[in-house]
PQR file with spaces between the fields and no chain letter, atoms N, CA, C, O and H, PARSE charges and radii, in Angstrom:
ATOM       1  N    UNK     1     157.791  120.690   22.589 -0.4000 1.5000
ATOM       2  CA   UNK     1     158.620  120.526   21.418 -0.0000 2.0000
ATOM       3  C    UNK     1     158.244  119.188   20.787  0.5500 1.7000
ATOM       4  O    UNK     1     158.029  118.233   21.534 -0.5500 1.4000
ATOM       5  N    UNK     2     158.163  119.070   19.639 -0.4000 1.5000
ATOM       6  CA   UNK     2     157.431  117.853   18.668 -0.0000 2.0000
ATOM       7  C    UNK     2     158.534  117.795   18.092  0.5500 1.7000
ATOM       8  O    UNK     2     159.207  118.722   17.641 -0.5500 1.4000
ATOM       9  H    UNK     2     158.338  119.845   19.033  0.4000 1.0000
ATOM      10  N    UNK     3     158.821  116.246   18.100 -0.4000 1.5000
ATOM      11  CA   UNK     3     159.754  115.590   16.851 -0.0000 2.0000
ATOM      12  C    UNK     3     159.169  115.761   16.120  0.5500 1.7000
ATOM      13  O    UNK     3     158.010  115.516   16.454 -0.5500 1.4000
ATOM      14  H    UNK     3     158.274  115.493   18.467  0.4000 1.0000
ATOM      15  N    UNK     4     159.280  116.200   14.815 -0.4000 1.5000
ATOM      16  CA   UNK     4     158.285  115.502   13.635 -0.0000 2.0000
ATOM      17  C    UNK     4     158.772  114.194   13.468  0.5500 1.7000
ATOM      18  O    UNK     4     157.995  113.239   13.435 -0.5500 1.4000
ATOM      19  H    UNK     4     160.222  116.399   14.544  0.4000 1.0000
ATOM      20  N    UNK     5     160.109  114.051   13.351 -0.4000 1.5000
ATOM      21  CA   UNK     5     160.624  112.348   12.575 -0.0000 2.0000
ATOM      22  C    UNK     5     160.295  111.175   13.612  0.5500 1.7000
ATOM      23  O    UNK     5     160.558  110.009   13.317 -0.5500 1.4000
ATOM      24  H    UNK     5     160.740  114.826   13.378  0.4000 1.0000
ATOM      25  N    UNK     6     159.707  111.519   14.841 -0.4000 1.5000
ATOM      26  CA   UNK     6     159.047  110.667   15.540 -0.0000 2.0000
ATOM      27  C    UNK     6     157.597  110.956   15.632  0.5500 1.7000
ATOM      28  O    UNK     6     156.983  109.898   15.774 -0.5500 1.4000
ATOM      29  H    UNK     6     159.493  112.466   15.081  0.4000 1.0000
ATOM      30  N    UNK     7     157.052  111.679   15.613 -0.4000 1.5000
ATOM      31  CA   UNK     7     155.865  112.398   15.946 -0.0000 2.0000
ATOM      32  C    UNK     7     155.889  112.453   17.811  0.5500 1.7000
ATOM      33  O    UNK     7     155.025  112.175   18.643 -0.5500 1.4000
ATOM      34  H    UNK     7     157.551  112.538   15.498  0.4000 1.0000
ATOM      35  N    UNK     8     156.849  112.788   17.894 -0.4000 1.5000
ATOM      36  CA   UNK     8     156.745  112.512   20.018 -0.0000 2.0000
ATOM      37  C    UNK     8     156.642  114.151   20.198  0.5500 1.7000
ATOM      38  O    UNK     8     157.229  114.980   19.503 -0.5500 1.4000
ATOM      39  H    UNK     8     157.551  113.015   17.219  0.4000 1.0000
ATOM      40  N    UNK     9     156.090  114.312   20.883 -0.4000 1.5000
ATOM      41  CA   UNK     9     155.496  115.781   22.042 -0.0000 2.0000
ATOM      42  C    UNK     9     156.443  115.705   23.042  0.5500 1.7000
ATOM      43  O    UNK     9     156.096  114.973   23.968 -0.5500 1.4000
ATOM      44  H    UNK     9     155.613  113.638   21.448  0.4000 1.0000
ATOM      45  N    UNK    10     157.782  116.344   23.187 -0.4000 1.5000
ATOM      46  CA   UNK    10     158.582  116.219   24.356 -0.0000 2.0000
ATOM      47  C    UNK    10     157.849  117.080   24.593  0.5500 1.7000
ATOM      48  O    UNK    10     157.081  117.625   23.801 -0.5500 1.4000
ATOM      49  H    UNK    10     158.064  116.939   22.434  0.4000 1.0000
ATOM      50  N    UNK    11     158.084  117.428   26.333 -0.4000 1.5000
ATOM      51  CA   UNK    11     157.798  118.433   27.455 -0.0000 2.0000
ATOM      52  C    UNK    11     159.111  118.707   28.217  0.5500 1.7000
ATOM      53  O    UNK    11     159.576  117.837   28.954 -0.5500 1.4000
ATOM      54  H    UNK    11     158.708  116.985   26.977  0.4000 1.0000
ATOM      55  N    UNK    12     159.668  119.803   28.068 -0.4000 1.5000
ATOM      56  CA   UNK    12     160.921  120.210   29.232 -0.0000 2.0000
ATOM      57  C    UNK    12     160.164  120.322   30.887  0.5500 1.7000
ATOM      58  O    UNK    12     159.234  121.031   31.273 -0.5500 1.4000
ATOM      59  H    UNK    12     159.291  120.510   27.469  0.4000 1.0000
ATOM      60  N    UNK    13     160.953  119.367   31.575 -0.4000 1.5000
ATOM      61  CA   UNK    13     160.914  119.323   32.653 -0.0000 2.0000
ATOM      62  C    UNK    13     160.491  120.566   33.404  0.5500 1.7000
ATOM      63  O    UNK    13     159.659  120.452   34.304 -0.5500 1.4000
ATOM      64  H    UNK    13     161.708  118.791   31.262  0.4000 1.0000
ATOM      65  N    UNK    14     161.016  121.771   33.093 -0.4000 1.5000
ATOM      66  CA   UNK    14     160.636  123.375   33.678 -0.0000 2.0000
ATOM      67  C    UNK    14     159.250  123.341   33.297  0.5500 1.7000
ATOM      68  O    UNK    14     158.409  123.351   34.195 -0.5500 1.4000
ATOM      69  H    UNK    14     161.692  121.864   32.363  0.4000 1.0000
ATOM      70  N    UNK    15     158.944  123.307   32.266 -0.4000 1.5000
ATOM      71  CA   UNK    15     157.615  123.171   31.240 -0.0000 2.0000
ATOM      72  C    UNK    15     156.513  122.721   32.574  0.5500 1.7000
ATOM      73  O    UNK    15     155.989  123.640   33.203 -0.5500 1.4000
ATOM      74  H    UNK    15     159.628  123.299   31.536  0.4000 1.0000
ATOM      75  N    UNK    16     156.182  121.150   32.982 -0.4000 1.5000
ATOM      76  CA   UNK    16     155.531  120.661   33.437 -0.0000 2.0000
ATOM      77  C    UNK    16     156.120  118.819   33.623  0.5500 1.7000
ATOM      78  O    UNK    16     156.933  118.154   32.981 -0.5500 1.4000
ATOM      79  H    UNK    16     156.608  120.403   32.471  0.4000 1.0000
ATOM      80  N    UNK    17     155.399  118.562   34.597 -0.4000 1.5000
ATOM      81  CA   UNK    17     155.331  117.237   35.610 -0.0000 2.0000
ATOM      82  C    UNK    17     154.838  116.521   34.633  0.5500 1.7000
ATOM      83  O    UNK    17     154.344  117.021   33.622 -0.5500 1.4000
ATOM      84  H    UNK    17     154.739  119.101   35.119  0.4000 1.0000
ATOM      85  N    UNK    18     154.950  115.042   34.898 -0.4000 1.5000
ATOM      86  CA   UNK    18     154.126  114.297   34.285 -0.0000 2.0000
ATOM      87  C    UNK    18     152.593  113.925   34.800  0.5500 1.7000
ATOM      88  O    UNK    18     152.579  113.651   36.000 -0.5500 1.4000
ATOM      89  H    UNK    18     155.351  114.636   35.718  0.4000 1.0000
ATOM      90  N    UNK    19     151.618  113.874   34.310 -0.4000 1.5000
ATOM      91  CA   UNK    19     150.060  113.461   34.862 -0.0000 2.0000
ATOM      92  C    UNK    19     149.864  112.262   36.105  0.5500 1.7000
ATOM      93  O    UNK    19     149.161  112.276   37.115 -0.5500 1.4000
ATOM      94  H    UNK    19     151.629  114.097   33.335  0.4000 1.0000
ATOM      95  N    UNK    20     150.828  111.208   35.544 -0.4000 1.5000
ATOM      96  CA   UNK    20     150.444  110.369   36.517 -0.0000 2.0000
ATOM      97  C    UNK    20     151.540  109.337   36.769  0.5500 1.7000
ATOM      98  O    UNK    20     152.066  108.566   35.966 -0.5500 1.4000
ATOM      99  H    UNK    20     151.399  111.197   34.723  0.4000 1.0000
ATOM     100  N    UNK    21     151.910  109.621   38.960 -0.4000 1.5000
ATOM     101  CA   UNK    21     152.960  109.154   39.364 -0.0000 2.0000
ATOM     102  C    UNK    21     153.291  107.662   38.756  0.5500 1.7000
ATOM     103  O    UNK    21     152.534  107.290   37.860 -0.5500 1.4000
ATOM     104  H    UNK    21     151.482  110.247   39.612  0.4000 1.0000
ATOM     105  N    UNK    22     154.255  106.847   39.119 -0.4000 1.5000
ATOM     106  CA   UNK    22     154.645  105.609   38.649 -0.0000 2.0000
ATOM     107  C    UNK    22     154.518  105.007   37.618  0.5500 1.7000
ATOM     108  O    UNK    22     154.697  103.819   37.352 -0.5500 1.4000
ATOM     109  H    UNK    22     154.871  107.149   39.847  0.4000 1.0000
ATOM     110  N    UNK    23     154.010  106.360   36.660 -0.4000 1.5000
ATOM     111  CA   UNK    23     153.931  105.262   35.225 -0.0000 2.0000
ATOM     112  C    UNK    23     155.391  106.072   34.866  0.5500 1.7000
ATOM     113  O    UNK    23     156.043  107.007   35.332 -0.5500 1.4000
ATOM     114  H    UNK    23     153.865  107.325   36.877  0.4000 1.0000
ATOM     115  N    UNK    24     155.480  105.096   33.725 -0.4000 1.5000
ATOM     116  CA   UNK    24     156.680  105.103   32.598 -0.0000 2.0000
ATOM     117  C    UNK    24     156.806  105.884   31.715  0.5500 1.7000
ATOM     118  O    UNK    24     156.022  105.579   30.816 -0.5500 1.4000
ATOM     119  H    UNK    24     154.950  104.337   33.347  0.4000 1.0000
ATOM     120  N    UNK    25     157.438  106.837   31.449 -0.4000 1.5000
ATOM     121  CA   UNK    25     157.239  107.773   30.544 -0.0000 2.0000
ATOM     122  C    UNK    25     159.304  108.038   29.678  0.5500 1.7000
ATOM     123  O    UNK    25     160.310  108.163   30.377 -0.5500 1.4000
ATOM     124  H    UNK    25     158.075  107.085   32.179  0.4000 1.0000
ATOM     125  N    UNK    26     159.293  108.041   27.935 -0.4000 1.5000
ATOM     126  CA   UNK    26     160.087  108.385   27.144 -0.0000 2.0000
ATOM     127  C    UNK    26     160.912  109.495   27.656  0.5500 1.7000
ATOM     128  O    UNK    26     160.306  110.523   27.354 -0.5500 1.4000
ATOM     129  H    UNK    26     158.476  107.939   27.368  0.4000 1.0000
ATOM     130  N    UNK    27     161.843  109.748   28.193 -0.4000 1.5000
ATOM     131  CA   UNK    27     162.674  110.548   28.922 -0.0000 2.0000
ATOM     132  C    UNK    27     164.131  110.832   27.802  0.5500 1.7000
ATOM     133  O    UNK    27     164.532  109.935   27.060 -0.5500 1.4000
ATOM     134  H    UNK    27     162.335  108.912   28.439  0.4000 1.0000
ATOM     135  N    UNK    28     164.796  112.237   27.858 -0.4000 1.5000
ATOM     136  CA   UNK    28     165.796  112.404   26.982 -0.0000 2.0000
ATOM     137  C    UNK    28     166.557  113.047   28.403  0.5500 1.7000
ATOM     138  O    UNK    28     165.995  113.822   29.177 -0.5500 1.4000
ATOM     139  H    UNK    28     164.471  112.966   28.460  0.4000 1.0000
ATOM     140  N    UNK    29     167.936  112.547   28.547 -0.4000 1.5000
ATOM     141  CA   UNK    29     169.095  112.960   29.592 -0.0000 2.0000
ATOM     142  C    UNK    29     170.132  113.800   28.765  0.5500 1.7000
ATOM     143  O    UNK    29     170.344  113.780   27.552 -0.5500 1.4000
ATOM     144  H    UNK    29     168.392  111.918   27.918  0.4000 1.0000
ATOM     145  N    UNK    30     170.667  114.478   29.667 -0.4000 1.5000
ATOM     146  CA   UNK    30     172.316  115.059   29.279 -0.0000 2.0000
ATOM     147  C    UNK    30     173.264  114.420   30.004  0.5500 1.7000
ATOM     148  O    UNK    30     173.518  114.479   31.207 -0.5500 1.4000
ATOM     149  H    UNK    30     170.495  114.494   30.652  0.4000 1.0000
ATOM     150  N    UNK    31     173.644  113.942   29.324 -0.4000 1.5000
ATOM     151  CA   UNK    31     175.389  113.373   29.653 -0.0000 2.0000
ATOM     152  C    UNK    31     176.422  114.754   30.306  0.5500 1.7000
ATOM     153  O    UNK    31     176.609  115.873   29.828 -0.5500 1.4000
ATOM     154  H    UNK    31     173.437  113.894   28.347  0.4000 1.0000
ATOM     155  N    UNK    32     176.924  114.160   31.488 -0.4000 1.5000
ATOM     156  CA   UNK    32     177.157  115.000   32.361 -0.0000 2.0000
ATOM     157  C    UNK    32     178.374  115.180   31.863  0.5500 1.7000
ATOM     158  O    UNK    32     178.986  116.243   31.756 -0.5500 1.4000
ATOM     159  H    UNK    32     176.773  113.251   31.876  0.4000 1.0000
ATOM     160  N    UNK    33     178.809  113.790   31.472 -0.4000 1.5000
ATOM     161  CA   UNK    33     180.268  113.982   31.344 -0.0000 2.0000
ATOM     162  C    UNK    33     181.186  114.577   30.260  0.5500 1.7000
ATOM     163  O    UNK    33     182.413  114.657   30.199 -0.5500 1.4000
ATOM     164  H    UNK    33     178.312  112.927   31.560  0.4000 1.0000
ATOM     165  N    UNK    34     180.059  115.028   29.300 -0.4000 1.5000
ATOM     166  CA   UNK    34     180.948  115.838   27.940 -0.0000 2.0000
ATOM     167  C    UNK    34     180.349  117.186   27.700  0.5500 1.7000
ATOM     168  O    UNK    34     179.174  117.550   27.743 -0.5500 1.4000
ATOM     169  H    UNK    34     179.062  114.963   29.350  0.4000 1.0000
ATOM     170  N    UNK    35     181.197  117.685   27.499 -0.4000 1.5000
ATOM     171  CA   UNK    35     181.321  119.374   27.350 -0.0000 2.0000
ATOM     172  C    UNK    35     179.560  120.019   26.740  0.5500 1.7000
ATOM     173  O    UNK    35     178.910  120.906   27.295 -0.5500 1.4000
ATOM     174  H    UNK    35     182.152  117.390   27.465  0.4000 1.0000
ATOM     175  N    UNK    36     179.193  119.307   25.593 -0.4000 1.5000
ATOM     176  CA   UNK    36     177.783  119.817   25.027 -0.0000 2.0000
ATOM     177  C    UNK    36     176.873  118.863   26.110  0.5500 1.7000
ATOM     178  O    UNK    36     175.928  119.407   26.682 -0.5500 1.4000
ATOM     179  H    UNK    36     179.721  118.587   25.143  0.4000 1.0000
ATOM     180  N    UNK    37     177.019  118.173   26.239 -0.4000 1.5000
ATOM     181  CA   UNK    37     176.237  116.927   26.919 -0.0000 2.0000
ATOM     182  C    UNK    37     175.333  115.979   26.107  0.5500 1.7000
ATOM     183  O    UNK    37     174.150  116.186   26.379 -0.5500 1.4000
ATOM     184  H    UNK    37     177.787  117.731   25.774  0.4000 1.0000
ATOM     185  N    UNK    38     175.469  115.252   25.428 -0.4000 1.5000
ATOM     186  CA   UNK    38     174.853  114.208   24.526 -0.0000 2.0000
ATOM     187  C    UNK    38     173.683  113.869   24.800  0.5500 1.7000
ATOM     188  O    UNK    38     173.491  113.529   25.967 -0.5500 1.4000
ATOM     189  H    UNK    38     176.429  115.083   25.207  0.4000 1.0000
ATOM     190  N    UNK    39     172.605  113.844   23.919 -0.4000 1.5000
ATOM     191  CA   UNK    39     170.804  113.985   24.522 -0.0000 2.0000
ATOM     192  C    UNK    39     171.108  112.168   24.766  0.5500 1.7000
ATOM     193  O    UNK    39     171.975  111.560   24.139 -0.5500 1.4000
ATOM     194  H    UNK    39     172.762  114.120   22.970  0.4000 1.0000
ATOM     195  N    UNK    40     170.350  111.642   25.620 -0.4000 1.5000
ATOM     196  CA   UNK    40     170.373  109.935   25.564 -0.0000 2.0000
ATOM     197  C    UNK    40     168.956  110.084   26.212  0.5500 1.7000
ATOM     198  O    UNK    40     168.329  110.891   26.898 -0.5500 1.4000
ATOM     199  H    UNK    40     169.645  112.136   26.129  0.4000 1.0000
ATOM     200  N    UNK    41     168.741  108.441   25.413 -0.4000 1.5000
ATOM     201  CA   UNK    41     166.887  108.308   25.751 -0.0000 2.0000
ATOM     202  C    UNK    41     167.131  106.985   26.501  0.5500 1.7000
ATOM     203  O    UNK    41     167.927  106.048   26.456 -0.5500 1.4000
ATOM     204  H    UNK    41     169.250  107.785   24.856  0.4000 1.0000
ATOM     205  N    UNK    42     165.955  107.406   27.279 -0.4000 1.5000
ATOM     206  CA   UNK    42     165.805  105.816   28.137 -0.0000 2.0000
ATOM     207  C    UNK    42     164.219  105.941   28.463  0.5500 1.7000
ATOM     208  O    UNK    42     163.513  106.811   27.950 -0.5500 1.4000
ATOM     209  H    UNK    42     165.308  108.168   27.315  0.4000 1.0000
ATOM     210  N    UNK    43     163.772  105.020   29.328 -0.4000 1.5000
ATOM     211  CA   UNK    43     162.581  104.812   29.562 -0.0000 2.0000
ATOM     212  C    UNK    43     162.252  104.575   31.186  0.5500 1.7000
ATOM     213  O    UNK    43     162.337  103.486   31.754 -0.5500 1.4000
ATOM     214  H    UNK    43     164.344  104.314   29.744  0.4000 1.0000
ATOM     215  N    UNK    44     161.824  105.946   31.855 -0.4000 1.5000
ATOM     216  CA   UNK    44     161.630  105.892   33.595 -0.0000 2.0000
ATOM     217  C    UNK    44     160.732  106.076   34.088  0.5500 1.7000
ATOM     218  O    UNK    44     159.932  106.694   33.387 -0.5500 1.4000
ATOM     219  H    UNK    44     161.755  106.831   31.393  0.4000 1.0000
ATOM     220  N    UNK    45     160.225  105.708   35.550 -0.4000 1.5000
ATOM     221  CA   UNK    45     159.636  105.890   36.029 -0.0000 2.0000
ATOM     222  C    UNK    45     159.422  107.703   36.477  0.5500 1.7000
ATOM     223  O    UNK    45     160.418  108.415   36.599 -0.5500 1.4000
ATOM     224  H    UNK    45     160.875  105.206   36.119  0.4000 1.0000
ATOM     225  N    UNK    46     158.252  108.158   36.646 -0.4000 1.5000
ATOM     226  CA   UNK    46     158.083  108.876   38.081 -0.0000 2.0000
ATOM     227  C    UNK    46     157.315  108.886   38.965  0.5500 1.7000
ATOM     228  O    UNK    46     156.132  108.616   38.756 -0.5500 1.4000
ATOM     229  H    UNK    46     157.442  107.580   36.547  0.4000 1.0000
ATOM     230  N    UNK    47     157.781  109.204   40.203 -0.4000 1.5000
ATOM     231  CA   UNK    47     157.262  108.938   41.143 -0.0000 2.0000
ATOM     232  C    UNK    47     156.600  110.267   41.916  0.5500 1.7000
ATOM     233  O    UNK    47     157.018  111.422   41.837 -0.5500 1.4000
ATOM     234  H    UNK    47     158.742  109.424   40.373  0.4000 1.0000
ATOM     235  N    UNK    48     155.424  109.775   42.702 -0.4000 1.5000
ATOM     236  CA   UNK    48     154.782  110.624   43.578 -0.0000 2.0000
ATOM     237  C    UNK    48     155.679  111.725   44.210  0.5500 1.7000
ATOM     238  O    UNK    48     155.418  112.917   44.374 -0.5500 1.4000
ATOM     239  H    UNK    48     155.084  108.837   42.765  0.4000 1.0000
ATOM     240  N    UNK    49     156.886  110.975   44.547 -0.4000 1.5000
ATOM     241  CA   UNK    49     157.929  112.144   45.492 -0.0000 2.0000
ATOM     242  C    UNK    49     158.583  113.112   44.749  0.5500 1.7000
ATOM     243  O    UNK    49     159.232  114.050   45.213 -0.5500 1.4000
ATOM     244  H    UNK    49     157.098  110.007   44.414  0.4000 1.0000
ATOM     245  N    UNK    50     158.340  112.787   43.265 -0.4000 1.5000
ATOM     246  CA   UNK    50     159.075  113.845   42.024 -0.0000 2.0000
ATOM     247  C    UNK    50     160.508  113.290   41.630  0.5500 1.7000
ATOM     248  O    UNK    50     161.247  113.965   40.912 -0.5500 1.4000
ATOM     249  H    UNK    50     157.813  112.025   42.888  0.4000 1.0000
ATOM     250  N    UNK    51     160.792  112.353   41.994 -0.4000 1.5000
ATOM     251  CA   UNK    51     161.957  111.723   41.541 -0.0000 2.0000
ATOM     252  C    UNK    51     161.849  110.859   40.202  0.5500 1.7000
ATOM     253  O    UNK    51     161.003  109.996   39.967 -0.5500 1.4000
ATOM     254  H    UNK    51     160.192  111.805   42.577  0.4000 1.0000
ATOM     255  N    UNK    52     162.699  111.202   39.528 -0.4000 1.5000
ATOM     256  CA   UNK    52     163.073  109.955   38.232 -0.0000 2.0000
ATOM     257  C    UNK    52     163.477  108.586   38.682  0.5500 1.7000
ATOM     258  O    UNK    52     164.472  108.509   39.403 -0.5500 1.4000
ATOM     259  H    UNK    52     163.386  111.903   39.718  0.4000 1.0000
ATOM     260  N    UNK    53     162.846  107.516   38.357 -0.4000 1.5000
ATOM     261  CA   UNK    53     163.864  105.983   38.742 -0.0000 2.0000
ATOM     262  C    UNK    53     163.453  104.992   37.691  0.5500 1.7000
ATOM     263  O    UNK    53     162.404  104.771   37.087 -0.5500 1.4000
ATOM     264  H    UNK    53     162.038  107.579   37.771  0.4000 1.0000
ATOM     265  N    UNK    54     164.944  104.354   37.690 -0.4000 1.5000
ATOM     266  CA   UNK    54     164.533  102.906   36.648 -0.0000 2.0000
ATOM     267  C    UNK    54     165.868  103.684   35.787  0.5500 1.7000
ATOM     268  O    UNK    54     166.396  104.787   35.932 -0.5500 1.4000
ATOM     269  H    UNK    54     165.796  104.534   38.181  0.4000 1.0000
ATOM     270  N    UNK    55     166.118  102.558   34.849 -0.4000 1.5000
ATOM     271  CA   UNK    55     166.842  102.635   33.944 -0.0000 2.0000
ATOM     272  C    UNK    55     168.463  103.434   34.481  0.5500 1.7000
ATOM     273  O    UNK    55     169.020  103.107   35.529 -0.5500 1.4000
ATOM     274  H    UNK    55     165.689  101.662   34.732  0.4000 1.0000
ATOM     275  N    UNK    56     169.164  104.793   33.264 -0.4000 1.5000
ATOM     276  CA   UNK    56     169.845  105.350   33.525 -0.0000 2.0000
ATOM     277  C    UNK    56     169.719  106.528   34.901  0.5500 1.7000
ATOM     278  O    UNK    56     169.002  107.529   34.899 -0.5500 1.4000
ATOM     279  H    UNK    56     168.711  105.059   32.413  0.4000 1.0000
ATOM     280  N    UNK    57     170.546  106.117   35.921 -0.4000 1.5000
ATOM     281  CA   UNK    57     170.667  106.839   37.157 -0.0000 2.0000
ATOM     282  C    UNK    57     171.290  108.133   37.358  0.5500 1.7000
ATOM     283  O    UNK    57     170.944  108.861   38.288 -0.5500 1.4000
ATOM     284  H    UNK    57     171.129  105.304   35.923  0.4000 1.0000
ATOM     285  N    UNK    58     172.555  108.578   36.199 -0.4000 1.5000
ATOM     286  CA   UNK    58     173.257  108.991   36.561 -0.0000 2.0000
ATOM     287  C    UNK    58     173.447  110.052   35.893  0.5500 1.7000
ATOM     288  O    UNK    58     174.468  110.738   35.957 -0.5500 1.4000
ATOM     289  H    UNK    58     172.837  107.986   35.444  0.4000 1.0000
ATOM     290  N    UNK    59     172.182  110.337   34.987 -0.4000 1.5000
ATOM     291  CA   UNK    59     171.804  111.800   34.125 -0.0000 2.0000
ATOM     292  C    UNK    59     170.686  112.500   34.681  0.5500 1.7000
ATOM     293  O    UNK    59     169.980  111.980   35.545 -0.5500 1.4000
ATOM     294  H    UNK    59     171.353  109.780   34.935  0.4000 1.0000
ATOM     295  N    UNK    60     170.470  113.737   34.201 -0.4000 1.5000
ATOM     296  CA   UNK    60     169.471  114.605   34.504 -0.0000 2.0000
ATOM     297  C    UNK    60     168.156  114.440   33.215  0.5500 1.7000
ATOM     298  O    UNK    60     168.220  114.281   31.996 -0.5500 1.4000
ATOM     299  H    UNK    60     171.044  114.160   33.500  0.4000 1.0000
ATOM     300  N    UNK    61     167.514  114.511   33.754 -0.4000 1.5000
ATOM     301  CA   UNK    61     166.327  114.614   32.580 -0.0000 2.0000
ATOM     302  C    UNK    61     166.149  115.581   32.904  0.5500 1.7000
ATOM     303  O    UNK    61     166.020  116.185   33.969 -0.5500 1.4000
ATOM     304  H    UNK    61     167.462  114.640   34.744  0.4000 1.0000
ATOM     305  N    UNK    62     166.129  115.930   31.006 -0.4000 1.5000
ATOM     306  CA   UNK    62     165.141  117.162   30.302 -0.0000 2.0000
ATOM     307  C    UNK    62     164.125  117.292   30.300  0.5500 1.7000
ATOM     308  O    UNK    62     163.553  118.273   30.773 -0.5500 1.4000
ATOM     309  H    UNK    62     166.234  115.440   30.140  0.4000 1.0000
ATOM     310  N    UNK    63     163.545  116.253   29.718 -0.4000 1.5000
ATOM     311  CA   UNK    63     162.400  116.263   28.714 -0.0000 2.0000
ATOM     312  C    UNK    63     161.750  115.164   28.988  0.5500 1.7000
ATOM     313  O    UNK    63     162.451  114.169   29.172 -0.5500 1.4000
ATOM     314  H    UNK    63     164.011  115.456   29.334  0.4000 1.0000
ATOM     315  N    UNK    64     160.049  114.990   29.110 -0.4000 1.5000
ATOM     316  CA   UNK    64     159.846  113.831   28.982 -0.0000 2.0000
ATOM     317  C    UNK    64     159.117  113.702   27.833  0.5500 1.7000
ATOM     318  O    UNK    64     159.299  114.460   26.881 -0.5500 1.4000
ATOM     319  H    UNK    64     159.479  115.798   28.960  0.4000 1.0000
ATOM     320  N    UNK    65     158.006  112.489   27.821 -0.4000 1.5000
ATOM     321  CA   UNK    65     157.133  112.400   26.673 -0.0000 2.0000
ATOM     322  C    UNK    65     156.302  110.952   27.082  0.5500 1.7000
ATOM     323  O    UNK    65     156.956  110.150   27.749 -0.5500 1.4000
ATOM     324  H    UNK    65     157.858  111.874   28.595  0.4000 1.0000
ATOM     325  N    UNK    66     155.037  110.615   26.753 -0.4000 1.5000
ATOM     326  CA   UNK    66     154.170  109.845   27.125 -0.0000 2.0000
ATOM     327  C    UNK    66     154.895  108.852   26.062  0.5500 1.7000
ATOM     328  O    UNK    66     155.508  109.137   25.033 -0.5500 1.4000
ATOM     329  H    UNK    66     154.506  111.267   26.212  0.4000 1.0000
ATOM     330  N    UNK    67     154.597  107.492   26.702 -0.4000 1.5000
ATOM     331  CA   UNK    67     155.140  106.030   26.003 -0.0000 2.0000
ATOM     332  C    UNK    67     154.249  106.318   24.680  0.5500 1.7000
ATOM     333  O    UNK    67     153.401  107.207   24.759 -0.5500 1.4000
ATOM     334  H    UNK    67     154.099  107.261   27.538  0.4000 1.0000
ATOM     335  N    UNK    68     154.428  105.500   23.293 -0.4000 1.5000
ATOM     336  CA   UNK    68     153.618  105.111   22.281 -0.0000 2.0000
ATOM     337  C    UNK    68     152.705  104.065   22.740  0.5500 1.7000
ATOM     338  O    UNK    68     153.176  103.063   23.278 -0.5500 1.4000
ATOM     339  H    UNK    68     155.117  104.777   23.229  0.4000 1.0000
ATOM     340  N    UNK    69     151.161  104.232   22.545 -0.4000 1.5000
ATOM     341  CA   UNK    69     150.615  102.684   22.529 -0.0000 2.0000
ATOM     342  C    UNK    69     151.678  101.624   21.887  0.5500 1.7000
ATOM     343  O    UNK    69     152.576  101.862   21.078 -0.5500 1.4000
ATOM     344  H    UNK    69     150.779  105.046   22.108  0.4000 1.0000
ATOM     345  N    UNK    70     151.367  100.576   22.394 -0.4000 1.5000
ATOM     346  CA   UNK    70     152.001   99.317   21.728 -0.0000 2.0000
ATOM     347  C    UNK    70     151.364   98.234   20.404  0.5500 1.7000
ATOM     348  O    UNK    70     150.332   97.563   20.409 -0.5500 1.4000
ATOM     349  H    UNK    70     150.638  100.382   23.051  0.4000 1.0000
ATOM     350  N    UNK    71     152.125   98.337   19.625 -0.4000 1.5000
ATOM     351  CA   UNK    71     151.191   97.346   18.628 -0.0000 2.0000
ATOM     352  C    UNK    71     150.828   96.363   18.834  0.5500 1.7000
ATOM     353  O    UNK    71     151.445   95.511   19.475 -0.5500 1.4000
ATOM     354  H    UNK    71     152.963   98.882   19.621  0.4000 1.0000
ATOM     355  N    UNK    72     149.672   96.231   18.314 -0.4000 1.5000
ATOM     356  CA   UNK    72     148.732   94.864   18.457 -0.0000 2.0000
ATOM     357  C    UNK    72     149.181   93.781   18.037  0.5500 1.7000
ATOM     358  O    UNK    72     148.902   93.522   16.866 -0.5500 1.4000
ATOM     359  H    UNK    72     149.171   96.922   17.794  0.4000 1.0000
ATOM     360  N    UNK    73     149.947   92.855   18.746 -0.4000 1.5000
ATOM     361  CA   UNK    73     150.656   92.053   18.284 -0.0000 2.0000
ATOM     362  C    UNK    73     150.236   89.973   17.668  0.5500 1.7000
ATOM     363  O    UNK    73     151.133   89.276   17.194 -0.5500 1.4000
ATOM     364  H    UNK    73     150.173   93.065   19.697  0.4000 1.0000
């Protein structure tokens, strides 16, 4: 699924893994705690063992998406 208004390539978690363990990758969660569940973005790790870590702990990820290069600053 492609934002256009970002240009980001999410991937649903069912979809596929990410390429490569311990890097950082654009992640969208559901909020557990309200009825629709509110998309929230953060920025996590994954790991070799298939676990999410870093940042928000206490949602499920959907979706991920590869970081943006960073501008040349």
């Amino acid at each position: 699924m492609t934002d256009k208004r970002l240009g980001v390539d999410w991937i649903f978690v069912t979809e596929r893994k990410p390429p490569r363990p311990d890097d950082d990758y654009l992640v969208v969660m559901r909020n557990k705690n309200k009825e629709d569940g509110i998309p929230l973005q953060d920025v996590k790790s994954y790991t070799s063992d298939g676990i999410w870590v870093g940042g928000n702990n206490w949602e499920d990820v959907v979706a991920w998406a590869e970081l943006p290069e960073s501008p040349c600053l």
